[in-house]
DSSP file (Angstrom, degrees, kcal/mol; ACC not computed):
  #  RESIDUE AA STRUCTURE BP1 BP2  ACC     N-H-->O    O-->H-N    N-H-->O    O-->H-N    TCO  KAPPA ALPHA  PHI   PSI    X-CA   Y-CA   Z-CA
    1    1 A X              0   0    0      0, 0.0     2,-0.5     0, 0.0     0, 0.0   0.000 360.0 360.0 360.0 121.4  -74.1  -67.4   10.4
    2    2 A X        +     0   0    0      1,-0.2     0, 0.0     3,-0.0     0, 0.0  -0.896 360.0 151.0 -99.6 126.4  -71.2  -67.2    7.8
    3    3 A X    >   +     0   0    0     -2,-0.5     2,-2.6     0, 0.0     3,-0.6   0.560  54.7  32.2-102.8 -74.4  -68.3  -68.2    9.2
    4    4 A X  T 3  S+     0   0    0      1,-0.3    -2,-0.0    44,-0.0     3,-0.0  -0.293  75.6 110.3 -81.4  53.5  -65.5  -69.9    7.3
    5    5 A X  T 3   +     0   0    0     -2,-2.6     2,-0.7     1,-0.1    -1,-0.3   0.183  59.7  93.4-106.3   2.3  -65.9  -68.2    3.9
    6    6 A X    <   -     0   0    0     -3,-0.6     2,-0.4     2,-0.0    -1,-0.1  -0.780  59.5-161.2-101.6 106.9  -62.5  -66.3    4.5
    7    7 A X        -     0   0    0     -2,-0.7     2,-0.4     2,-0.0    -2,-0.0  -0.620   8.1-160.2 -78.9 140.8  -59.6  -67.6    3.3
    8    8 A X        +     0   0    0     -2,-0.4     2,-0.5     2,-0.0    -2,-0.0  -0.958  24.8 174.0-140.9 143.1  -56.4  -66.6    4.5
    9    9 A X        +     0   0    0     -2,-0.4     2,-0.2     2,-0.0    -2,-0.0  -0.733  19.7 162.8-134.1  85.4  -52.8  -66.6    3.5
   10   10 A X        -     0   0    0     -2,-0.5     2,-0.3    28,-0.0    -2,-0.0  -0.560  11.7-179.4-114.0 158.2  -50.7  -64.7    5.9
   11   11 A X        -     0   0    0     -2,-0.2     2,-0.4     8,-0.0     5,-0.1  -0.972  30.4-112.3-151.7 162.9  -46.6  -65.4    5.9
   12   12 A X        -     0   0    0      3,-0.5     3,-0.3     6,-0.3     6,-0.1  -0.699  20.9-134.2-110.9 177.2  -44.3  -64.0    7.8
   13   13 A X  S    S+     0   0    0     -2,-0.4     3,-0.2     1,-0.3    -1,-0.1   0.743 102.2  35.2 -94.9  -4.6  -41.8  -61.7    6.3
   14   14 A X  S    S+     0   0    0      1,-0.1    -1,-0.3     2,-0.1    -3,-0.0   0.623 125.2  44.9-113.6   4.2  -38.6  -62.5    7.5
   15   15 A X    >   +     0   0    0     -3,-0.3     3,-1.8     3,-0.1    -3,-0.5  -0.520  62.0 167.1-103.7  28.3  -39.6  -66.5    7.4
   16   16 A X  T 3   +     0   0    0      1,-0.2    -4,-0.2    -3,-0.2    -1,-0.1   0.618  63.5  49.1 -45.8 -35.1  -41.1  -67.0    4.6
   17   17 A X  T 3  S+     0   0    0     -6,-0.1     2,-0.4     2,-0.1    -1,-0.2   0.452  71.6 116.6 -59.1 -21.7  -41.1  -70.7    4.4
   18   18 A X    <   -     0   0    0     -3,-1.8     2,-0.4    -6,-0.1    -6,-0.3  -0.563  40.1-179.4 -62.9 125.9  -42.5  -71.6    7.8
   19   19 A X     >  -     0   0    0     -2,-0.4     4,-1.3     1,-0.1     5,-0.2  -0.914  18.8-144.8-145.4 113.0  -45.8  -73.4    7.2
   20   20 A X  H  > S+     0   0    0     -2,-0.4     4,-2.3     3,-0.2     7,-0.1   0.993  93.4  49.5 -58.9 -60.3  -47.8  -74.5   10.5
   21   21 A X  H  4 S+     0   0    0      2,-0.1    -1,-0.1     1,-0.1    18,-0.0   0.928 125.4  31.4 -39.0 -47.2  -49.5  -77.7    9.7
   22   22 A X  H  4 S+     0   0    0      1,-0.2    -2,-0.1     2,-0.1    -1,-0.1   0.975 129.9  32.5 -80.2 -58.7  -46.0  -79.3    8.1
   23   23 A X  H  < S-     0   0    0     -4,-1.3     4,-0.5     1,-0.2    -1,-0.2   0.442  90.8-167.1 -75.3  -9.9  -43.2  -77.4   10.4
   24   24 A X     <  -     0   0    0     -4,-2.3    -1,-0.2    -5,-0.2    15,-0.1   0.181  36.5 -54.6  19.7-156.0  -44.9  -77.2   13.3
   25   25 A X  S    S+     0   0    0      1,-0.2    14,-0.1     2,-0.1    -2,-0.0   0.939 130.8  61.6 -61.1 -84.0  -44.2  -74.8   16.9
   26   26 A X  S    S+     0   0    0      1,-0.3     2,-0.9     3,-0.0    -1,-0.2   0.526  92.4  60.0 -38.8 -37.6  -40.8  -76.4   17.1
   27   27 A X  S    S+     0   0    0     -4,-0.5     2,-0.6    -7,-0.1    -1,-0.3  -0.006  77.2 117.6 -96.4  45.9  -39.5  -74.8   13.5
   28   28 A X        -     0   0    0     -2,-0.9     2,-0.5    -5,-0.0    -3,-0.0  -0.862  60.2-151.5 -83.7 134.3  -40.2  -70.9   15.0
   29   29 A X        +     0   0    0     -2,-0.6     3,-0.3     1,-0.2    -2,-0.1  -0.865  61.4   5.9-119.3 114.2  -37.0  -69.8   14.8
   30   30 A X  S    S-     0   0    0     -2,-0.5    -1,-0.2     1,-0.1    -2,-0.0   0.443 121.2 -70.7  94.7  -5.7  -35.5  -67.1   17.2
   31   31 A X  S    S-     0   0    0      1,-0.1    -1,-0.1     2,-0.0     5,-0.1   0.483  76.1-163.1  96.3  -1.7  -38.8  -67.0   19.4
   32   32 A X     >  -     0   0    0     -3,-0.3     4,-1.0     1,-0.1    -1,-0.1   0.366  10.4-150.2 -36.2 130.0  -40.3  -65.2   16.0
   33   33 A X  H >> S+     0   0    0      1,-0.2     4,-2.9     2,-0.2     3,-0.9   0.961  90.6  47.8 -70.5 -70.4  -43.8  -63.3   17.1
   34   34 A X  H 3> S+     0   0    0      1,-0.3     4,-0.7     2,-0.2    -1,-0.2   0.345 109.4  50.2 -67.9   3.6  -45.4  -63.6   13.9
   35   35 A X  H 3> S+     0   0    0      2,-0.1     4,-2.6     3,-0.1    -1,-0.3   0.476 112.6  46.8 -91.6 -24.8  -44.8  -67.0   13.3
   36   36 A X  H << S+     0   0    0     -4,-1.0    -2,-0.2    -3,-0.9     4,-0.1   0.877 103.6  54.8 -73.3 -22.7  -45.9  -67.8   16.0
   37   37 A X  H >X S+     0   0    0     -4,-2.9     4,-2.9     2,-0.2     3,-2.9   0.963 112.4  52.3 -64.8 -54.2  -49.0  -65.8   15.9
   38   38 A X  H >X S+     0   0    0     -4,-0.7     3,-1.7     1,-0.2     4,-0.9   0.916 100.0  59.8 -31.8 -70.3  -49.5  -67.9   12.4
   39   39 A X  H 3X S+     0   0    0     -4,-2.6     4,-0.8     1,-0.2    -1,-0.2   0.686 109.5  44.4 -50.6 -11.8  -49.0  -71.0   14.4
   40   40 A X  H <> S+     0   0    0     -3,-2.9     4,-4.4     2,-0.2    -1,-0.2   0.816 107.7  57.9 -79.9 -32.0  -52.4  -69.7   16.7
   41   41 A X  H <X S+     0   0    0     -4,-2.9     4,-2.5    -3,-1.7     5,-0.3   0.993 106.7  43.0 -74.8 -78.3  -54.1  -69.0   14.1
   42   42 A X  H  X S+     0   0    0     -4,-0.9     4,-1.7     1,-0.2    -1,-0.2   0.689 110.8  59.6   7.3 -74.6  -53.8  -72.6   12.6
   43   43 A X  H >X S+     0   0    0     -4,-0.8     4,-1.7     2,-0.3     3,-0.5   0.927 107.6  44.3 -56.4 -69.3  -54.5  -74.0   15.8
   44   44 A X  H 3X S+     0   0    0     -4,-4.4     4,-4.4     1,-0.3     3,-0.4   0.954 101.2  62.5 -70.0 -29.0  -57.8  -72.3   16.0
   45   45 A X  H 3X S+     0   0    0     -4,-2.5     4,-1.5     2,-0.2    -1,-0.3   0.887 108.9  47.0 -48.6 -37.6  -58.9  -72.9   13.0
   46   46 A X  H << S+     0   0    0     -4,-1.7     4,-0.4    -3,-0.5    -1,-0.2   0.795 108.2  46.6 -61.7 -26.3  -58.7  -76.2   14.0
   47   47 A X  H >X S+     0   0    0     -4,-1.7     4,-1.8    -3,-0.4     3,-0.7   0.734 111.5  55.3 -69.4 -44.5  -60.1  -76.1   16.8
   48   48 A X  H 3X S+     0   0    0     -4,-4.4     4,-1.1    -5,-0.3    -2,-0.2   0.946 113.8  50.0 -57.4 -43.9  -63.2  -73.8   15.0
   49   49 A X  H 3X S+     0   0    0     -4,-1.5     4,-2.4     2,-0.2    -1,-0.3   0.691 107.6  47.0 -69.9 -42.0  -63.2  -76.8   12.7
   50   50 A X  H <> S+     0   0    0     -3,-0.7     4,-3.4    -4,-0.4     5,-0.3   0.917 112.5  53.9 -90.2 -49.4  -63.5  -79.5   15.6
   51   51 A X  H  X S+     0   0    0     -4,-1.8     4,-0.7     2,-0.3    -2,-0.2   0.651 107.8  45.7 -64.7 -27.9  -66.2  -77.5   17.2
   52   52 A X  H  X S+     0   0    0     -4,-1.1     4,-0.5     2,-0.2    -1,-0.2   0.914 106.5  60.7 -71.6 -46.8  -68.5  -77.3   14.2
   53   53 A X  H >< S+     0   0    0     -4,-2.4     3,-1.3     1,-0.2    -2,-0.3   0.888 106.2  50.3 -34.7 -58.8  -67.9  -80.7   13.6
   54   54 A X  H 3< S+     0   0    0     -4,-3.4     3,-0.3     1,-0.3    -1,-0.2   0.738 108.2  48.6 -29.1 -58.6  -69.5  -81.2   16.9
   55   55 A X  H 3< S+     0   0    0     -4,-0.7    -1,-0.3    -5,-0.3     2,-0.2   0.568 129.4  13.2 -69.6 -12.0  -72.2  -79.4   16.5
   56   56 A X    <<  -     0   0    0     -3,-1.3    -1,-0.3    -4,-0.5    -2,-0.1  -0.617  68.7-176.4-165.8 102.5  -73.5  -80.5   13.5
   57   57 A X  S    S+     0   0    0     -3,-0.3     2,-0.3    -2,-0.2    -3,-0.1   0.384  82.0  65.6 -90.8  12.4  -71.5  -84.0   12.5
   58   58 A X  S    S+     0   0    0     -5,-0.1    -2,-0.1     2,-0.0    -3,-0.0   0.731  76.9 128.3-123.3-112.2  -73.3  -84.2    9.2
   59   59 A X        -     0   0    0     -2,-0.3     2,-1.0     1,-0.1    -3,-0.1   0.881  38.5-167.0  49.4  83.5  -71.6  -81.0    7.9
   60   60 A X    >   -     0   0    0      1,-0.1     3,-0.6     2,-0.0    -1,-0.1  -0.766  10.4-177.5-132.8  82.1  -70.0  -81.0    4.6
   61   61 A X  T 3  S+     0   0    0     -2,-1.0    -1,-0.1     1,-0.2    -2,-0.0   0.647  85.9  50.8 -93.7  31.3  -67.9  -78.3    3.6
   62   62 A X  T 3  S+     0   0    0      2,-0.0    -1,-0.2     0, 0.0    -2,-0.0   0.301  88.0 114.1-112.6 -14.4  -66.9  -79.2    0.4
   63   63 A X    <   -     0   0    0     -3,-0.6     2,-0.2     1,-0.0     0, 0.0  -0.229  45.0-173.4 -44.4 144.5  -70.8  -79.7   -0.4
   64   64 A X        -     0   0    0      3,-0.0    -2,-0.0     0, 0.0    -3,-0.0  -0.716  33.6 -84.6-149.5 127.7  -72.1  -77.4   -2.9
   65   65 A X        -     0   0    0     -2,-0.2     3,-0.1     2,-0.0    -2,-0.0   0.204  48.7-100.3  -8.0  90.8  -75.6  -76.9   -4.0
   66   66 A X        -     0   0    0      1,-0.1     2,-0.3     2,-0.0     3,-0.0   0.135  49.1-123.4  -7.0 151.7  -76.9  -79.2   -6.9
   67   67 A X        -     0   0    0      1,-0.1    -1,-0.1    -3,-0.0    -3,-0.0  -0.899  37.5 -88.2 -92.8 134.9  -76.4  -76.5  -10.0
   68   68 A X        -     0   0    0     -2,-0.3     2,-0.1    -3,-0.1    -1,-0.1  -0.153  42.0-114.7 -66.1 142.5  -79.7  -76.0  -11.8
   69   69 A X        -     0   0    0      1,-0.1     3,-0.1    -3,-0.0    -1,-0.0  -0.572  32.5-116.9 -65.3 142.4  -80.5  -78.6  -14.8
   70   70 A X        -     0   0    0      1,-0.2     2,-0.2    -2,-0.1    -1,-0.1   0.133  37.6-100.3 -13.3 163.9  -80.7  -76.9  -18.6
   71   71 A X        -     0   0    0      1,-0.0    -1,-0.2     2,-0.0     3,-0.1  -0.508  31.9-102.6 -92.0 172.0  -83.6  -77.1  -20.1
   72   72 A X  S    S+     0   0    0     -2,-0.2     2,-0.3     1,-0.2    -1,-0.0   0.707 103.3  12.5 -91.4   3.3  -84.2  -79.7  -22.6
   73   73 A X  S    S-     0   0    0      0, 0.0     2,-1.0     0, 0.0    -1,-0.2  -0.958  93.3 -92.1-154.1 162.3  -83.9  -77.5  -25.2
   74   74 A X    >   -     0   0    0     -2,-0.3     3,-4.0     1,-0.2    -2,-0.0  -0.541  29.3-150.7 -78.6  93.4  -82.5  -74.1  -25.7
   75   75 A X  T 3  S+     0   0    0     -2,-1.0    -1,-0.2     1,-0.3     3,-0.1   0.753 103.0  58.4 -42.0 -40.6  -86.1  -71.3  -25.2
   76   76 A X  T 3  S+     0   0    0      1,-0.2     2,-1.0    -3,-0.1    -1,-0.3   0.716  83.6  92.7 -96.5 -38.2  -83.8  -69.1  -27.7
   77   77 A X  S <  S-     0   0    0     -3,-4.0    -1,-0.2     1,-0.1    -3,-0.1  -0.506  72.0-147.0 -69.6  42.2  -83.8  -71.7  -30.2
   78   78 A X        -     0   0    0     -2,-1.0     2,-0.6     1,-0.2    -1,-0.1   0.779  22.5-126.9-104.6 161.3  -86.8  -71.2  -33.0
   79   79 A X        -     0   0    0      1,-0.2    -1,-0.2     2,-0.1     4,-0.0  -0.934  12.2-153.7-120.6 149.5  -87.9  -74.5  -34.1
   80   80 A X  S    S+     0   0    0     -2,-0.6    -1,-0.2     2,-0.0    -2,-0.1   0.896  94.7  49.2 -83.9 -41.0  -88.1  -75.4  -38.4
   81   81 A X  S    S-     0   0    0      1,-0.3     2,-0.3     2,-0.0    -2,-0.1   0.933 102.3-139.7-101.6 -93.4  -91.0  -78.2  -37.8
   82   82 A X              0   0    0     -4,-0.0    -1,-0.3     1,-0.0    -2,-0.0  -0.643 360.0 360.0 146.0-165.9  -93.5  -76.3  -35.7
   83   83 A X              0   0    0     -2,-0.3    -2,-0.0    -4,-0.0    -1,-0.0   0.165 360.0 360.0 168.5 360.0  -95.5  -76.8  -33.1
């Protein structure tokens, strides 16, 4: 199941600076819908976040699959001595 492969970078358009994690709920200003919808969104993502942990606590998502070794010399490479 791919979940959290989407990054997202939503702002709102009359607020541009409001940021959830730093400003929190309290710096909506005016009762603003779409910063506040940002500020849910946050929120579940953390919560998605808390809940994977949970489920699997050995979970890395910054892991990424060893990258395959070179060879120890380059097949392309023709060799002067022989073989």
């Amino acid at each position: 199941m791919k979940i959290r492969s989407r990054k997202f970078e939503g702002r709102c358009a009359r607020h541009k600076r409001y940021n959830p994690p730093v400003d929190g709920q309290g710096a909506i200003k005016g009762g603003c819908k779409r910063c506040d919808l940002l500020f849910e969104i946050w929120e579940a993502s953390l919560k998605l976040n808390q809940l994977i942990r949970k489920f699997d606590p050995a979970h890395d998502d910054l892991e990424r699959p060893p990258a395959p070794k070179p060879p120890a010399h380059d097949p392309r490479q023709l060799s002067l001595i022989g073989e």
